[in-house]
C-alpha positions as CSV (number, residue, x, y, z in Angstrom):
1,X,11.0,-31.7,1.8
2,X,11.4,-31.4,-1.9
3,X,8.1,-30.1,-2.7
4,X,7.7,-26.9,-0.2
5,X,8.5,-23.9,-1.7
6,X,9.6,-22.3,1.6
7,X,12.3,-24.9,1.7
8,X,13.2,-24.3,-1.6
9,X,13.2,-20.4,-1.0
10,X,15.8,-21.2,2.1
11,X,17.8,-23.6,-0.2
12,X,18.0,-20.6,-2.8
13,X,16.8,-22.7,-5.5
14,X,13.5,-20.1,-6.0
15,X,14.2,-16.6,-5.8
16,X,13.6,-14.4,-2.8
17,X,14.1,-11.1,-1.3
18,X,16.1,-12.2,1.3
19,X,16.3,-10.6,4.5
20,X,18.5,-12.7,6.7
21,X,20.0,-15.8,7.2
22,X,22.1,-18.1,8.9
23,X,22.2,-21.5,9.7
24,X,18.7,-22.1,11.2
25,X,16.6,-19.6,9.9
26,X,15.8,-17.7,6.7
27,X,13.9,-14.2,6.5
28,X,12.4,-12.7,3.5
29,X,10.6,-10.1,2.2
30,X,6.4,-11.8,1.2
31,X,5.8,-11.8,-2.6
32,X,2.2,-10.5,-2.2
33,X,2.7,-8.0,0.7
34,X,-0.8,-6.9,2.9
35,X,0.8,-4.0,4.4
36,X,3.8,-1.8,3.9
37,X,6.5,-3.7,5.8
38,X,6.0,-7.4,5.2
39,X,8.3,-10.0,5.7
40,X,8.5,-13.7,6.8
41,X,10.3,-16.0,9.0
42,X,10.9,-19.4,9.0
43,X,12.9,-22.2,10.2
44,X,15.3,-23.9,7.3
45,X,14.4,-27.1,8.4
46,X,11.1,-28.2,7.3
47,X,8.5,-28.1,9.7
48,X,4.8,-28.4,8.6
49,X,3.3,-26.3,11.3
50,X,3.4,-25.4,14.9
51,X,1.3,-28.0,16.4
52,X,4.4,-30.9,14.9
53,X,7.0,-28.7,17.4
54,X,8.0,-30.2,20.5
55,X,10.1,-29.7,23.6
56,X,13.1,-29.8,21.3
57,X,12.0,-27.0,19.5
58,X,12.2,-24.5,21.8
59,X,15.7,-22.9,20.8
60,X,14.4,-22.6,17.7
61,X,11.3,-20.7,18.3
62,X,12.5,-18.6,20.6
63,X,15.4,-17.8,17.7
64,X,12.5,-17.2,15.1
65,X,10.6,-15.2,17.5
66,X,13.5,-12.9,18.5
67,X,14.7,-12.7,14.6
68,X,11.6,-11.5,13.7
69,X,11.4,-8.6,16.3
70,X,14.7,-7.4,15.5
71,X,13.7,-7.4,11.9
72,X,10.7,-5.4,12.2
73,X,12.8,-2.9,14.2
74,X,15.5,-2.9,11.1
75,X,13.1,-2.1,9.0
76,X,11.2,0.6,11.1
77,X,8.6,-0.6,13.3
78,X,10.2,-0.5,16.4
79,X,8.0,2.2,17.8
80,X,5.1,2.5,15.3
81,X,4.7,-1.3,16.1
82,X,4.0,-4.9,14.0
83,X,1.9,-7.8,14.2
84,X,3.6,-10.7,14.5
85,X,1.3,-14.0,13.0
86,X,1.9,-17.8,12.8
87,X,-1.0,-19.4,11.5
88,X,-1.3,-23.0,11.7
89,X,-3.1,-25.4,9.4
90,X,-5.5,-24.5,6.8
91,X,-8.7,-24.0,8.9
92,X,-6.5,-20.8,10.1
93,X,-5.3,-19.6,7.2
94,X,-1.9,-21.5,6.8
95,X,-1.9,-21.9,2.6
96,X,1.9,-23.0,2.7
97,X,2.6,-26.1,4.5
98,X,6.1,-24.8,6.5
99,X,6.1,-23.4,9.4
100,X,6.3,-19.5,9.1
101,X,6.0,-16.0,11.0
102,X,4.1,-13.3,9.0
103,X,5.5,-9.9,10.1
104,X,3.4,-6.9,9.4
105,X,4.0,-3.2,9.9
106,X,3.9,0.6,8.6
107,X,0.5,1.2,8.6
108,X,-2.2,0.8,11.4
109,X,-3.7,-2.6,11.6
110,X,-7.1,-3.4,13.3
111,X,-8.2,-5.7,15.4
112,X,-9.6,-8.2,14.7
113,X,-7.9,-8.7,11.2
114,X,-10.5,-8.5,8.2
């Protein structure tokens, strides 16, 4: 999609602090961080959300989902722990229209989120 930044962040045509990537999936660092480790995951192709995945999916989700725990544990939150969050559409909080996994660690974080 030529006008969602994520893609363009996977593309490397906007700048990023770039975590991983292969040939599915792109991680990076989030430009306006809400705790001290916080990074994202997301799919290089464009998917709006989670409610447009399907059975076909499920590789790919599973891959996101196990990228992102490894990451967290890179990066030092494999025993304090992290809060791993996908939110979908706007009524939940999704502002950019790609799917995406918000990591979060290195601090205590309370339930539920304020």
């Amino acid at each position: 999609m030529n006008d969602c930044v994520f893609c363009g962040i996977a593309a490397g045509k906007i700048p990023s602090k770039k975590i991983f990537e292969d040939d599915e999936i792109f991680a990076f660092h989030d430009i306006d961080p809400k705790a001290p480790t916080h990074f994202l995951v997301i799919p290089k192709r464009h998917i709006e959300n989670l409610m447009e995945c399907g059975a076909e999916d499920e590789a790919l989700l599973g891959k996101l989902l196990v990228k992102a725990q490894e990451t967290a544990k890179d990066l030092g939150c494999g025993e304090s722990g992290a809060r791993f969050v996908i939110n979908c559409k706007s009524g939940a909080g999704q502002t950019v229209g790609h799917l995406h996994i918000h990591v979060l660690g290195g601090r205590e974080l309370k339930w539920p989120p304020g």
